[in-house]
C-alpha positions as CSV (number, residue, x, y, z in Angstrom):
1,X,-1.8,27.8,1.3
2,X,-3.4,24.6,-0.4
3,X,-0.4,23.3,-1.3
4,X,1.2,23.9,2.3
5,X,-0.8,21.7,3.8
6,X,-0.7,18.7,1.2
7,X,2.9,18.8,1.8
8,X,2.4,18.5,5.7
9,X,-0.3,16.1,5.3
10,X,1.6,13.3,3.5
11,X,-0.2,9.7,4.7
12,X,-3.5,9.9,6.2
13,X,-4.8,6.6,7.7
14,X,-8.0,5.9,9.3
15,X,-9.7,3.0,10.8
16,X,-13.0,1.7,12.0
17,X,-14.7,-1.1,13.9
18,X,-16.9,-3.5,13.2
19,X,-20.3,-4.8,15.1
20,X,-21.4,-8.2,16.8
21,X,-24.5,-9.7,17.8
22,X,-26.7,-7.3,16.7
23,X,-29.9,-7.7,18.8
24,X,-33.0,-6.1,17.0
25,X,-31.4,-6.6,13.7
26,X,-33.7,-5.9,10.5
27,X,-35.6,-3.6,12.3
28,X,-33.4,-0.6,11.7
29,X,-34.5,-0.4,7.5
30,X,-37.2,1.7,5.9
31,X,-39.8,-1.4,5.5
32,X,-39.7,-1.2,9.6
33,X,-39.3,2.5,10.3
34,X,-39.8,2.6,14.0
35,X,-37.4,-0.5,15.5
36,X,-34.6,-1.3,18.3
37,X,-31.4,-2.6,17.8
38,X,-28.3,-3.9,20.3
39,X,-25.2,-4.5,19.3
40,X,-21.4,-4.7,20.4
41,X,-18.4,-3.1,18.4
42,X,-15.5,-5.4,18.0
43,X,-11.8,-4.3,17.4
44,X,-11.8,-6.1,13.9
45,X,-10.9,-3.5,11.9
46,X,-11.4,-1.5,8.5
47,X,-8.6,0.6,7.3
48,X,-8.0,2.9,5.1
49,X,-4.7,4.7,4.0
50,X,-4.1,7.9,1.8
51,X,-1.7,9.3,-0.5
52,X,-1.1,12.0,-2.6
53,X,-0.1,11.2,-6.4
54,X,2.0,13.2,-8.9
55,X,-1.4,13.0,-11.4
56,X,-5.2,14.4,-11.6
57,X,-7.1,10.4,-10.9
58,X,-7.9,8.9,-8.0
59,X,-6.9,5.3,-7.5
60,X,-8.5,2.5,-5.0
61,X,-7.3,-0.3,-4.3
62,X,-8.4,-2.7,-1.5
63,X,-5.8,-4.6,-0.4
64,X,-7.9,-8.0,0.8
65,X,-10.4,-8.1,-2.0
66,X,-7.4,-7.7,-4.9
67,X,-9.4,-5.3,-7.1
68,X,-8.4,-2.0,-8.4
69,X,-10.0,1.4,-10.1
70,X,-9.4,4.4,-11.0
71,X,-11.4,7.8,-11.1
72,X,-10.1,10.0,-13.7
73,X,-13.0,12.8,-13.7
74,X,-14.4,13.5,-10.2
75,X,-17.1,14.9,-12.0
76,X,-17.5,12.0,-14.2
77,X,-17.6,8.8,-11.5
78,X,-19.4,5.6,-13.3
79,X,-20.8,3.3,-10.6
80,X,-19.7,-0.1,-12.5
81,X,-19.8,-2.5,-9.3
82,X,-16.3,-2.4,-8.9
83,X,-15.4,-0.5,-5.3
84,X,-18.6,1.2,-5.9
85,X,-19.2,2.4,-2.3
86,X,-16.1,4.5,-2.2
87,X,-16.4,6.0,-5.7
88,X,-19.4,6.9,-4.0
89,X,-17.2,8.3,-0.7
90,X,-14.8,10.3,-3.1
91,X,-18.0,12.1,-4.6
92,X,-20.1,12.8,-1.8
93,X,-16.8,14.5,-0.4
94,X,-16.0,16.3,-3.9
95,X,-12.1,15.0,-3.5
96,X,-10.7,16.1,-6.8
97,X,-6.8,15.9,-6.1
98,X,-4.9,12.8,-7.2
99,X,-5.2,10.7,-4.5
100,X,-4.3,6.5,-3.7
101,X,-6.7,5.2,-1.5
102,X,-5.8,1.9,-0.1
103,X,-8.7,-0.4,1.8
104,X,-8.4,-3.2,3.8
105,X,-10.8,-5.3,6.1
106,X,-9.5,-7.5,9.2
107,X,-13.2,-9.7,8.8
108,X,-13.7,-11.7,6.1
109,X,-16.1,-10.8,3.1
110,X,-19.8,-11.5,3.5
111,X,-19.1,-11.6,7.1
112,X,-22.3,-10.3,8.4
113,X,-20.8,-7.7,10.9
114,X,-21.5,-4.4,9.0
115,X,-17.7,-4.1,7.1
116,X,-18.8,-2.5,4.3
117,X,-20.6,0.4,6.5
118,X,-17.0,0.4,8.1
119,X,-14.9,0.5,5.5
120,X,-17.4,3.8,4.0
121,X,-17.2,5.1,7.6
122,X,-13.1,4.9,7.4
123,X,-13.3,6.5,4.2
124,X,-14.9,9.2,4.7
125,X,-12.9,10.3,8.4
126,X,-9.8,9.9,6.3
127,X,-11.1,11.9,3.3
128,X,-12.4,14.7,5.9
129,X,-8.8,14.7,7.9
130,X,-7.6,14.8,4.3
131,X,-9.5,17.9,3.4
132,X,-9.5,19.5,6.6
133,X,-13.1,18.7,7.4
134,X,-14.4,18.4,10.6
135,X,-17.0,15.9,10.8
136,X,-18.5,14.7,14.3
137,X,-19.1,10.8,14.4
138,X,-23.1,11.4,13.7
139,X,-22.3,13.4,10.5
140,X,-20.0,10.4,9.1
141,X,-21.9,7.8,9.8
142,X,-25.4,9.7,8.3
143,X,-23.4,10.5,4.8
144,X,-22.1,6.7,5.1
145,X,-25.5,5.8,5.2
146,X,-26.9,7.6,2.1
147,X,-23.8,6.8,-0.1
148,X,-25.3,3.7,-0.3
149,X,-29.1,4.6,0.1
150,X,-28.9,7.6,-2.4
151,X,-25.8,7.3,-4.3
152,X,-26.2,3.6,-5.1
153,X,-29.7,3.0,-4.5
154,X,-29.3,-0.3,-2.3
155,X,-31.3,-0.9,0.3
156,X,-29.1,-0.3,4.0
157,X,-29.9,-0.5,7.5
158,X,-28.9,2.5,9.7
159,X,-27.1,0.4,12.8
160,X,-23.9,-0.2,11.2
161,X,-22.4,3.3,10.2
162,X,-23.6,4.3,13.4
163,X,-21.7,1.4,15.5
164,X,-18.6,1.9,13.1
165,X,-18.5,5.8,14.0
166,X,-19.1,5.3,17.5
167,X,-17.8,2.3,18.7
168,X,-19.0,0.9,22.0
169,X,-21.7,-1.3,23.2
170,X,-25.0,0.5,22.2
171,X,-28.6,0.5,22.3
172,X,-30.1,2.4,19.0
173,X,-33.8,3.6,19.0
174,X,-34.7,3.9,15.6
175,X,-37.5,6.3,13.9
176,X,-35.4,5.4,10.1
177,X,-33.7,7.1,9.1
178,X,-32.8,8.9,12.5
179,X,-31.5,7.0,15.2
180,X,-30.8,7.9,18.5
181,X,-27.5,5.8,20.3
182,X,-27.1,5.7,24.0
183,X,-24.1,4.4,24.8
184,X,-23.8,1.4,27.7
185,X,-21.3,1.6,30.1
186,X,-20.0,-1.6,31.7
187,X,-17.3,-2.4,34.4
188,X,-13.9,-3.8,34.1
189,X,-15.3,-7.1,35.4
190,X,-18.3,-7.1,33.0
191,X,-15.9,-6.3,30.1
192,X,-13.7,-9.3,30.9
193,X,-16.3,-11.4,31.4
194,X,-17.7,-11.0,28.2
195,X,-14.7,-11.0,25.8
196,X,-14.1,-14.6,27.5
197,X,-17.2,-16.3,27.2
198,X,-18.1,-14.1,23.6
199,X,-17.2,-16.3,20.4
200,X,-17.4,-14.8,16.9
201,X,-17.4,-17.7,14.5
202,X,-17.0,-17.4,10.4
203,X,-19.2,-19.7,8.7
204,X,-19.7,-18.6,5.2
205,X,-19.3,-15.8,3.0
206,X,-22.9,-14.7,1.4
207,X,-24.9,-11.8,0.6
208,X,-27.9,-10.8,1.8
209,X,-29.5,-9.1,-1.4
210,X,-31.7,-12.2,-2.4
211,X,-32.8,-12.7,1.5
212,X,-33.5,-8.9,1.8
213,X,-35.5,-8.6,-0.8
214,X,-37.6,-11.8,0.0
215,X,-38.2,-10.9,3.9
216,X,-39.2,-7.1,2.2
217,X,-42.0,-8.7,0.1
218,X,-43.3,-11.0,2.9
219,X,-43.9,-7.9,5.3
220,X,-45.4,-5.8,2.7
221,X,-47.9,-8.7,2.0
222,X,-48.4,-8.4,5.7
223,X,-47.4,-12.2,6.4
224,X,-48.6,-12.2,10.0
225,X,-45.6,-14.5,10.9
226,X,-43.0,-12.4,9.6
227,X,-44.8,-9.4,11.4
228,X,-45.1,-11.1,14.3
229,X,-41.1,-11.9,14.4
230,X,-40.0,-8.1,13.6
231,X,-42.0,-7.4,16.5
232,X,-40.6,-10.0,18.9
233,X,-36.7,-9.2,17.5
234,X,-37.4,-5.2,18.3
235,X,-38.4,-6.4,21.7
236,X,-35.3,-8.4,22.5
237,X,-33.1,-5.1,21.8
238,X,-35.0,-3.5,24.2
239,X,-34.9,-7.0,26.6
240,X,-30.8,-7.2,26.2
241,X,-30.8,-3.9,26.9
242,X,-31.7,-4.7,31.0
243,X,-30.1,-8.0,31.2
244,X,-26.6,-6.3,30.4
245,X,-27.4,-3.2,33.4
246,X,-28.3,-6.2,35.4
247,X,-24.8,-8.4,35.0
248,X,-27.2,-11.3,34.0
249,X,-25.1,-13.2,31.7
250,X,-27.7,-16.2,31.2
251,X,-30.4,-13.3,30.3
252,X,-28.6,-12.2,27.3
253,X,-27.5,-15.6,26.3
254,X,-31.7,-16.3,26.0
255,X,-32.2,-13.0,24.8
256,X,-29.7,-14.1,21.9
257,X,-31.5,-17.1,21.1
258,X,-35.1,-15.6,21.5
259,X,-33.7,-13.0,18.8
260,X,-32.5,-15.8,16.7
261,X,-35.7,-18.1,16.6
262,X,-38.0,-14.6,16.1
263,X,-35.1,-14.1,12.6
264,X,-35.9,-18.1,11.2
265,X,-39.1,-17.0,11.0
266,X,-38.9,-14.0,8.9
267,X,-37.6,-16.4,6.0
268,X,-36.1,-20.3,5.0
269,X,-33.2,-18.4,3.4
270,X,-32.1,-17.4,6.7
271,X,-30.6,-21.0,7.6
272,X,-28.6,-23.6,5.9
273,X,-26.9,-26.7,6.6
274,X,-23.4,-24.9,7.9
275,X,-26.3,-22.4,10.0
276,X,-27.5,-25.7,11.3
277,X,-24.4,-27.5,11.9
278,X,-22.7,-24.6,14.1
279,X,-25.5,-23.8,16.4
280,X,-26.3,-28.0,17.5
281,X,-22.2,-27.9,17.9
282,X,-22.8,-24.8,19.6
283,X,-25.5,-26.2,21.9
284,X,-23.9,-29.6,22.7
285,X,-20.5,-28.0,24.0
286,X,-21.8,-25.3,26.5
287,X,-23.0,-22.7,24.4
288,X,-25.6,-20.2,26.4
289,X,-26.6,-18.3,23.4
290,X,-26.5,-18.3,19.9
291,X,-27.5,-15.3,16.7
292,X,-26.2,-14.8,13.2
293,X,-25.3,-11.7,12.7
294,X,-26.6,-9.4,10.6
295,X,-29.5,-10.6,8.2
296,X,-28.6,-14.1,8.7
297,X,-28.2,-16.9,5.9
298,X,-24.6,-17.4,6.3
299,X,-21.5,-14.6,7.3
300,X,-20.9,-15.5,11.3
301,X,-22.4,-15.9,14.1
302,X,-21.8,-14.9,17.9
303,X,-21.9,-16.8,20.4
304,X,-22.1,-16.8,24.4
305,X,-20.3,-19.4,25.8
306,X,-21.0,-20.9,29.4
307,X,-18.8,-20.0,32.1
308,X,-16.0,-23.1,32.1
309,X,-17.2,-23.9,28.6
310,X,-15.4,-21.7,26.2
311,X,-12.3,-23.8,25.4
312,X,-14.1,-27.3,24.9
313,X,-16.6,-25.1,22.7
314,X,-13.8,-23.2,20.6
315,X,-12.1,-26.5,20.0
316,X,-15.0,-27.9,18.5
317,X,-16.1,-25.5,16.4
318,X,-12.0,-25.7,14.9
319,X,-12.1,-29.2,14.4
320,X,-15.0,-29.5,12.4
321,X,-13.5,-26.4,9.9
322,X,-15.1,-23.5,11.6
323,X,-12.9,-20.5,11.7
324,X,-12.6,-18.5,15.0
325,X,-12.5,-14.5,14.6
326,X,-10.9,-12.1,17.0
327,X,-13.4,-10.3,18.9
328,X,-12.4,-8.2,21.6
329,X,-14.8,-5.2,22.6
330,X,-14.1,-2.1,21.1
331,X,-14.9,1.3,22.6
332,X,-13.4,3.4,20.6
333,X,-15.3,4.6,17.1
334,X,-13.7,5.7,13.7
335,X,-10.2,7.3,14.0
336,X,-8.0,9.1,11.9
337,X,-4.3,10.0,12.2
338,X,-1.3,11.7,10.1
339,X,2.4,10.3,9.5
């Protein structure tokens, strides 16, 4: 009967979003249990593809990144730092067939906009369609979170498995490692007026490791700034949370940049000179609002441009070597299908 369906099941291919502008961000980890996040899911995309092979390893390749390993022993998986995250996927899900897994990210690396919690997300929807699973979007993104909290011993946020699952714009109350999503619902007008006047901009590629583990040790000293700021950037996810029910477009744009002063505080590594650059070319051309995503330091940054603005603004940011990323609102979560 195995056998029957491997035959039938012959590509698998999955894919996931990614998320923006994530108001509230930082306060969704363990060192700030009981926190609010915001954020908008983006049709820039993780996918995954899977094959059957004629021998007993499993191989995984991702396509972007140009690196390549192999699992010979399910039993036996060495975390190495190659691809660790979906060694990690093909454990947790006890896949012991022969198996290529192919990867691929539309968003750069060190982008800031929760890939890698996308790219696990993908993973395991197309392992679960694979092996005849069925796993509801609150169950993938909860494994997707521990692959990397328990099976790799990283510190993780909970937002972005949960905004990769689910998709949408959402508002997460967060008591970590539960989380509890409500999603927003928005007109037709609302939705074109925002993927106009929203600009996702890459700046840098950079991880957030050294930051993270700074911005950890200043809250456990109980640095009454950085305190201060986690309480103020919980607040705005709460704040952005009414401006968007109430169609007020220059709300959210100050929400955005209320959020982003509240994050410089929390630590110097959270802005350099290409930081600094964007956001005055950002304010001089029309911009409303302005956030790095994710912990900040470099990756990309949204930004809300003023109505009539959003050309001039886009141009700018080109000419002086900024790269502009897709960014069209995505409400659709993880998705899986068969060829």
């Amino acid at each position: 009967m195995l056998n029957e369906v491997f035959q039938v099941k012959k590509v698998v291919f999955s894919r996931a979003p990614v998320r923006i502008c994530d108001i509230g961000g930082w306060t969704d980890t363990w060192f700030y249990p009981k926190g609010a996040i915001f954020n908008f899911c983006v049709d820039l995309y993780s996918y995954v593809r899977i094959s059957e092979n004629s021998s007993e390893k499993i191989r995984i390749i991702s396509e972007n990144l140009d690196l390549t390993t192999e699992i010979k022993n399910f039993r036996k998986i060495e975390y190495d730092g190659i691809l660790d995250l979906l060694k990690a996927a093909v454990k947790r899900m006890e896949i012991k067939n022969g198996l290529n897994i192919f990867v691929r990210a539309d968003a750069p690396p060190g982008c800031g906009t929760g890939t890698s919690a996308s790219v696990a997300v993908a993973l395991i929807a197309a392992l679960a369609e694979y092996s005849q699973k069925y796993f509801v979007p609150h169950e993938i993104a909860k494994l997707a979170h521990k692959l990397e909290t328990e099976e790799l011993q990283m510190e993780s946020g909970v937002q972005d498995q949960y905004a990769a699952a689910y998709g949408g714009i959402n508002f997460m109350e967060i008591d970590y490692p539960s989380i509890k999503i409500s999603n927003i619902n928005i007109d037709n007008k609302r939705i074109c007026e925002l993927e106009s006047q929203l600009i996702l901009v890459y700046l840098s590629s950079r991880s957030s490791s050294k930051m993270h583990n700074a911005v950890i040790e200043n809250y456990k000293k109980g640095n009454k700034e950085t305190i201060n700021a986690f309480e103020k950037i919980k607040n705005c996810a709460y704040e952005m949370k009414k401006a968007i029910k109430s169609n007020d477009i220059e709300e959210m744009g100050e929400i955005m940049n209320i959020n982003w002063e509240a994050q410089k505080r929390l630590h110097p590594l959270m802005v350099n000179s290409i930081i600094e650059k964007t956001e005055i070319i950002a304010q001089k051309n029309g911009a409303i609002g302005f956030k790095c995503n994710g912990a900040g330091g470099g990756g990309s940054a949204t930004i809300l441009a003023g109505v009539g603005h959003e050309y001039k603004l886009k141009k700018k940011l080109i000419e002086n070597g900024l790269t502009i990323l897709p960014c069209k609102l995505r409400f659709k979560g993880v998705e899986t299908w068969i060829i």
